[in-house]
N, C-alpha and C positions, 0 to 999 in steps of 0.2 A: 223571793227570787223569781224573775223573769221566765214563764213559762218558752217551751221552746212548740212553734207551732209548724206542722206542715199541713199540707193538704188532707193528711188524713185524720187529722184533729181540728182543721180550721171551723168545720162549721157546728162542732160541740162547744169546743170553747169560745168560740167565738163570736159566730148569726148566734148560735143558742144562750149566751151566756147571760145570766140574771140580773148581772151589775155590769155597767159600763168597761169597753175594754181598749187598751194600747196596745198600740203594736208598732213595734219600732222595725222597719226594714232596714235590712242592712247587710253586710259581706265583713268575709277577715280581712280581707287586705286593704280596705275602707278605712284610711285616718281618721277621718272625722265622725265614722261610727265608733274605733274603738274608745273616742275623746267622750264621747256621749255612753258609752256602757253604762259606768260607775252611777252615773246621774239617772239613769236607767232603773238600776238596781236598789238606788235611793226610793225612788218613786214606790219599786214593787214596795218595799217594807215601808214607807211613809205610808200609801194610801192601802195595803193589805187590807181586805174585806170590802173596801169602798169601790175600788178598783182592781180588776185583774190588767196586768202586763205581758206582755211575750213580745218572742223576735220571731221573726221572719226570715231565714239565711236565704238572700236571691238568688244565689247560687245553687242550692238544694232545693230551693221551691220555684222557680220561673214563673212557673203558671201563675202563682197566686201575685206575682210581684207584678206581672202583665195584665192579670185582671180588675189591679185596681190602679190600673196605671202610672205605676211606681218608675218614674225616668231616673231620679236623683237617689243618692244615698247621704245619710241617714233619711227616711223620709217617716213619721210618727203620725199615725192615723187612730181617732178615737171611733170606736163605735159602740152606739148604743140602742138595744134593742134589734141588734144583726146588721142596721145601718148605719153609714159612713156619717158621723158627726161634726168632725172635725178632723183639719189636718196642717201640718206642717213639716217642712225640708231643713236640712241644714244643722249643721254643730251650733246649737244655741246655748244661752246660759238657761239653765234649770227654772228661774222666776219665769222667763218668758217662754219657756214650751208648754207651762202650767198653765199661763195665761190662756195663750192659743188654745189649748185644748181644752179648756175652760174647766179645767182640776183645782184651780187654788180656792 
């Protein structure tokens, strides 16, 4: 299951975390995030241990969604080793976020 991240956990789980991490930005009233959940939720239990997941709600976190200049929603950002790896926008199909974020 998709960790839930704010500012006061971002930089435990996340700058500090051991294994590479996702983070899916995104709001409730976001369609195209709620379309990407499920495929979200896949990932946490497909890659458990390999990778860690969370969200980011923009709406409760601004700052963090400002800091990495998150304009779009859903917008899914890898980082590894505290830094920004990788990233992509948009309700995609699940092959291709893997791709992009270079998981498969």
């Amino acid at each position: 299951m998709a960790l839930t991240i704010t500012k006061e956990n971002f930089e435990a789980e996340v700058l500090n975390s051991d294994m590479p991490v996702v983070i899916d930005f995104w709001a409730t009233w976001c369609g195209p995030c709620k379309m990407m959940a499920p495929v979200i939720e896949e990932i946490s239990g497909e890659l458990n241990g390999k990778v860690k997941v969370g969200k980011i709600d923009i709406d409760n976190e601004p700052e963090l969604a400002q800091k990495y200049g998150v304009m779009s929603i859903p917008t899914f950002i890898k980082f590894s080793g505290g830094a920004e790896e990788a990233r992509t926008v948009g309700a995609i199909p699940k092959s291709i976020l893997l791709e992009q974020l270079g998981l498969e």
